[in-house]
C-alpha positions in Angstrom: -13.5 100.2 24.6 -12.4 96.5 24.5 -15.9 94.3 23.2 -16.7 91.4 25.5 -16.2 88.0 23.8 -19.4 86.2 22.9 -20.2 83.1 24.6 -19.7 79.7 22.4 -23.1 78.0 21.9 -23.6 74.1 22.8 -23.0 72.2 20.1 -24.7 68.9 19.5 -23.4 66.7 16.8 -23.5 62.5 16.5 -20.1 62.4 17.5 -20.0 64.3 20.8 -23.4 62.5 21.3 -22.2 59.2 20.9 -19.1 59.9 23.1 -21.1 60.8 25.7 -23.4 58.0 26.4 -19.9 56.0 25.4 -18.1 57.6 28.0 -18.9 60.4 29.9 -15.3 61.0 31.6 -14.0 61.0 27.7 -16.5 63.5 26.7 -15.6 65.4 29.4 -12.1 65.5 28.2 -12.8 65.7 24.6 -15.4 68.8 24.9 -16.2 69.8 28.4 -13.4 71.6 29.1 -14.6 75.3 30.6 -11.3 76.6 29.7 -11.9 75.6 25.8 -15.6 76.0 25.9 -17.5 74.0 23.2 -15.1 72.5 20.8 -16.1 71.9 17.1 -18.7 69.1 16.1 -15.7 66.8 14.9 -13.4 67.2 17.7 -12.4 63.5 18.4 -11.3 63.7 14.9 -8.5 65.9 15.5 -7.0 63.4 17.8 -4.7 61.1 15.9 -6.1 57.7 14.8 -5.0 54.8 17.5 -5.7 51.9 15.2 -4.7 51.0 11.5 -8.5 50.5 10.8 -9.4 53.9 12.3 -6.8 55.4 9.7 -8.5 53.5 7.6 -11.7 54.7 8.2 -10.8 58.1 8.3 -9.0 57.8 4.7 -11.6 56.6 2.8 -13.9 59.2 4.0 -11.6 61.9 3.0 -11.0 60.3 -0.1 -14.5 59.8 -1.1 -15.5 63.7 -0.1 -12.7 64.7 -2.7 -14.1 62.3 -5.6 -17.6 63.3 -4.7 -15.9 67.4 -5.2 -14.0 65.9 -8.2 -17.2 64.2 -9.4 -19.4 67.6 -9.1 -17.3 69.0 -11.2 -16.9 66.6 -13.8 -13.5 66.0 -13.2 -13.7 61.7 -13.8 -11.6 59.4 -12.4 -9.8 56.8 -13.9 -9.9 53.2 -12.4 -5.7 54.2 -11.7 -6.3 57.5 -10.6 -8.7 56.1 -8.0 -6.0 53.5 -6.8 -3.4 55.6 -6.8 -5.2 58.2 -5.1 -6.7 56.3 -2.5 -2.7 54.5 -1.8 -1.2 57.6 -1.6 -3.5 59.4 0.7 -3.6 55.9 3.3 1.1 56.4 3.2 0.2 60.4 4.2 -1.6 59.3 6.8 1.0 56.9 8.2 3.1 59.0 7.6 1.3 62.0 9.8 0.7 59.6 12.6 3.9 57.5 12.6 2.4 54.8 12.5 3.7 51.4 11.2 2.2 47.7 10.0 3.3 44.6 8.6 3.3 45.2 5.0 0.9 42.6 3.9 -1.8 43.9 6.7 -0.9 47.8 5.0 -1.5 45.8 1.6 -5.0 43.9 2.4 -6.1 47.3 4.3 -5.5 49.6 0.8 -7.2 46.7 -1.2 -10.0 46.2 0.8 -10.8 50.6 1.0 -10.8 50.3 -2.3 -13.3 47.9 -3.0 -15.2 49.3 -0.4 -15.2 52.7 -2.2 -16.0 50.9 -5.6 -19.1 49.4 -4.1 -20.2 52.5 -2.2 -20.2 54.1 -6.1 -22.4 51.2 -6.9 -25.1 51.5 -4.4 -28.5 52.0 -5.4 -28.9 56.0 -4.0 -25.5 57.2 -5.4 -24.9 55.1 -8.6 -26.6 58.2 -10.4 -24.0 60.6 -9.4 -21.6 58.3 -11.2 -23.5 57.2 -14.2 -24.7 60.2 -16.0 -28.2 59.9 -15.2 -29.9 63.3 -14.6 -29.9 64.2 -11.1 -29.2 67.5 -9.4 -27.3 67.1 -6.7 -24.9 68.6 -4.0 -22.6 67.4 -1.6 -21.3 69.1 2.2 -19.0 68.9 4.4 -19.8 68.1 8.1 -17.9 70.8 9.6 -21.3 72.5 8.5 -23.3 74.0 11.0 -26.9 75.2 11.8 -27.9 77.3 14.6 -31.1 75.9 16.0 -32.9 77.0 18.9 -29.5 78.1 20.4 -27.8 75.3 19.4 -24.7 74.8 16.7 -26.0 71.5 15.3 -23.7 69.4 13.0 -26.2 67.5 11.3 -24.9 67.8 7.6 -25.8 64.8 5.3 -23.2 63.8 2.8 -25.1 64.2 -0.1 -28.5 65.5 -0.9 -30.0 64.9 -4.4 -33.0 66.2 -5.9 -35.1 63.4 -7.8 -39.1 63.6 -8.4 -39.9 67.0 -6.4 -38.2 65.8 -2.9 -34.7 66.3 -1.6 -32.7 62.9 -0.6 -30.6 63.7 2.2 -28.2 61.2 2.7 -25.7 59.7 5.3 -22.6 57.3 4.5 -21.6 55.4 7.0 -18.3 53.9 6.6 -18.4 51.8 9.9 -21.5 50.2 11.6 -22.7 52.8 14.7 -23.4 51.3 17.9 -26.5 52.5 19.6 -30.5 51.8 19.2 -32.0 51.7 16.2 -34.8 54.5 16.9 -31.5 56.7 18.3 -30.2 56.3 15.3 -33.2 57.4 13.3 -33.9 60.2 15.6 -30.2 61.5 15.3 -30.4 60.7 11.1 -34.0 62.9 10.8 -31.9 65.8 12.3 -30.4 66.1 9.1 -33.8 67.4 8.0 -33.6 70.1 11.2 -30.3 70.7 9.5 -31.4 71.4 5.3 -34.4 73.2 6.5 -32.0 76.2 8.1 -29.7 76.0 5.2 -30.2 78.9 2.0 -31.3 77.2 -1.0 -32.8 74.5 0.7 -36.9 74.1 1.0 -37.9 75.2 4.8 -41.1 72.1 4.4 -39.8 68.8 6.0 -42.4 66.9 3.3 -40.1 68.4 1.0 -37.4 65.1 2.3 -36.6 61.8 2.4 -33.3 60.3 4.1 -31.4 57.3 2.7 -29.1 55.7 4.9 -26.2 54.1 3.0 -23.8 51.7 5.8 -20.8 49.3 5.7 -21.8 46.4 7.2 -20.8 42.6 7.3 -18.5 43.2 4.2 -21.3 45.1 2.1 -23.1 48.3 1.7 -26.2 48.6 3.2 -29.3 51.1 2.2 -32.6 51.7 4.0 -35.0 54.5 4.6 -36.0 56.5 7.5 -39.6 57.3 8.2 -40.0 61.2 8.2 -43.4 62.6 10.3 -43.9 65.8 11.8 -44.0 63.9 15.2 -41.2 61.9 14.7 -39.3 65.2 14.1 -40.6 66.6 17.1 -39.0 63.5 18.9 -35.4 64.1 17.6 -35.3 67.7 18.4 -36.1 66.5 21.9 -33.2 64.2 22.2 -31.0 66.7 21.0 -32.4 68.8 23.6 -32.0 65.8 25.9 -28.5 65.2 25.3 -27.5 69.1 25.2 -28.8 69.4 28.8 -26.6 66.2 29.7 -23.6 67.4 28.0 -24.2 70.6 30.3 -24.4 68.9 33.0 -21.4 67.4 33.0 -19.1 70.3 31.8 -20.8 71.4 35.4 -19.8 68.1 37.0 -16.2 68.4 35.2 -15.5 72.0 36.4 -16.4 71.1 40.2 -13.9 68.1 39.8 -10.9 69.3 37.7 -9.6 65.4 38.1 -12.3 63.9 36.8 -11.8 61.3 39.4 -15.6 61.4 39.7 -16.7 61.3 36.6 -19.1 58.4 35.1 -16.5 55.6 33.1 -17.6 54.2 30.0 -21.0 51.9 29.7 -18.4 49.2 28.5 -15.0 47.7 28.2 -15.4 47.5 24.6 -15.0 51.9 24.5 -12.1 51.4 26.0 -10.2 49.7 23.3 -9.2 52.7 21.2 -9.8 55.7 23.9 -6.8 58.4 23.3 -7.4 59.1 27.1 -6.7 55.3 28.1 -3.3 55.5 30.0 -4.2 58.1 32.0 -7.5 56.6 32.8 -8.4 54.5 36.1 -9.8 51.9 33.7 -6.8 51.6 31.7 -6.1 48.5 33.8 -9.4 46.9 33.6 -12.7 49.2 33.8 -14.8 46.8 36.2 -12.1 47.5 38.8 -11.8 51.2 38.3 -15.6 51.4 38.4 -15.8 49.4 42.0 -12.6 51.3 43.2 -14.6 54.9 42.0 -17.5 53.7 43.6 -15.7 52.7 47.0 -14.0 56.5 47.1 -17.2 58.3 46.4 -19.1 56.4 49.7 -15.5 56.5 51.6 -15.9 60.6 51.0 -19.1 60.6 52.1 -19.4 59.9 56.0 -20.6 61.7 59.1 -18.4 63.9 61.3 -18.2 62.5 64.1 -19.9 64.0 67.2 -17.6 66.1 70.1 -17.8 64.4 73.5 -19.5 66.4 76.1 -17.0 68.4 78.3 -16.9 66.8 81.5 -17.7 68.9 84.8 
């Protein structure tokens, strides 16, 4: 007797979050598909970088989770090991993708990641990985799940470290994230939702504090987020929130296989770098393609007109 296939669950993750309120008709195509069910928390990041600083980006992130591994176990790097690494893994990646710049911009880009990762070693909440100073301390991968309340949530933090009684979860954030500051925090506290359903980890949320650790305007920068029972309480609703949207429009994307009628993105600025531009109606400008979307959704929607009464 052949065993039925389990259903995937909903996934919620910052990523597929972000896309969505982004861009609903990318989401759609990035993880709504019924015929692939819910992709993985990361999917976007399959998709091969559009943009030199997107490769960038995505570089110095793997780079940094292998010297954090490296670092764990006390395998140090040398100032040339770091360059070298770092230089290497950004011509892999050009190589993957194909892609090609003037050398000087390929030069400035390397230089510049590596500074970047220099400082981020610097910073106030990670400097004791790196300096010997007692800490206990692990790292993860946010490929990591938790299943919560029927959910796969990809709320990993990058590092947590354990310093008077309390867990520091921690986020790096190599590029500045768009969105409202309390969405932020709300998404960031899910990190909490996230340790608490992990083995090992204490199942008390007092047990936690979250640093924040972000590029921005050429520097890293750290704050806190405020952690409360009720302020917990508010970010499991906006997963919630944002799961029921997401199903709603894997609904709205399996009625209309074209997505011709699918919500386009809140602004020009998503479309800059969308993998699903030149087969998008905005890939020409999206203010048009949202008033020639809106004129075929009213043109669809008229009244039959009414048969003439048979004459005697």
């Amino acid at each position: 007797m052949v065993k039925s296939m389990q259903p995937t669950l909903p996934h919620w993750s910052q990523t597929s979050a972000r896309l969505m309120n982004a861009c609903p008709r990318a989401w759609a195509m990035s993880y709504g598909t019924a015929a692939h069910g819910w992709r993985t928390g990361n999917a976007p990041e399959t998709t091969p970088p559009r943009t030199f600083d997107q490769l960038l980006t995505r570089t110095m992130r793997a780079v940094w989770m292998k010297r954090l591994e490296d670092q764990y176990h006390r395998k140090i790097w040398s100032v040339t090991y770091a360059k070298q690494t770092l230089d290497a893994a950004v011509d892999d990646a050009m190589d993957v993708v194909n892609m090609s710049v003037p050398r000087v911009h390929l030069d400035i880009g390397k230089e510049r990641s590596k500074a970047q990762l220099r400082l981020l070693e610097q910073t106030q909440t990670l400097r004791p990985l790196f300096t010997g100073e007692p800490r206990r301390w692990a790292y993860f991968d946010r490929r990591m799940s938790a299943t919560i309340g029927g959910v796969e949530v990809y709320a990993a933090p990058d590092v947590a470290v354990f310093h008077q009684h309390r867990w520091t979860l921690v986020r790096v954030q190599f590029r500045s994230s768009q969105g409202s500051m309390l969405s932020q925090q709300l998404e960031h506290l899910l990190m909490i939702h996230w340790a608490m359903n992990q083995p090992g980890l204490p199942n008390d949320f007092e047990a936690y504090n979250i640093k924040v650790v972000r590029w921005s305007s050429q520097r890293w920068k750290e704050h806190s987020v405020d952690v409360s029972e009720a302020l917990l309480s508010q970010s499991m609703a906006l997963m919630h929130h944002d799961i029921q949207e997401m199903l709603w429009l894997r609904r709205w994307a399996g009625a209309d296989p074209s997505y011709a009628s699918l919500p386009l993105a809140a602004h020009h600025e998503h479309c800059t770098s969308c993998p699903f531009r030149p087969e998008c109606p905005a890939r020409d400008g999206l203010a048009k393609a949202k008033h020639d979307q809106k004129r075929t959704i009213a043109g669809s929607h008229y009244n039959e007109p009414t048969k003439s009464a048979k004459t005697a």
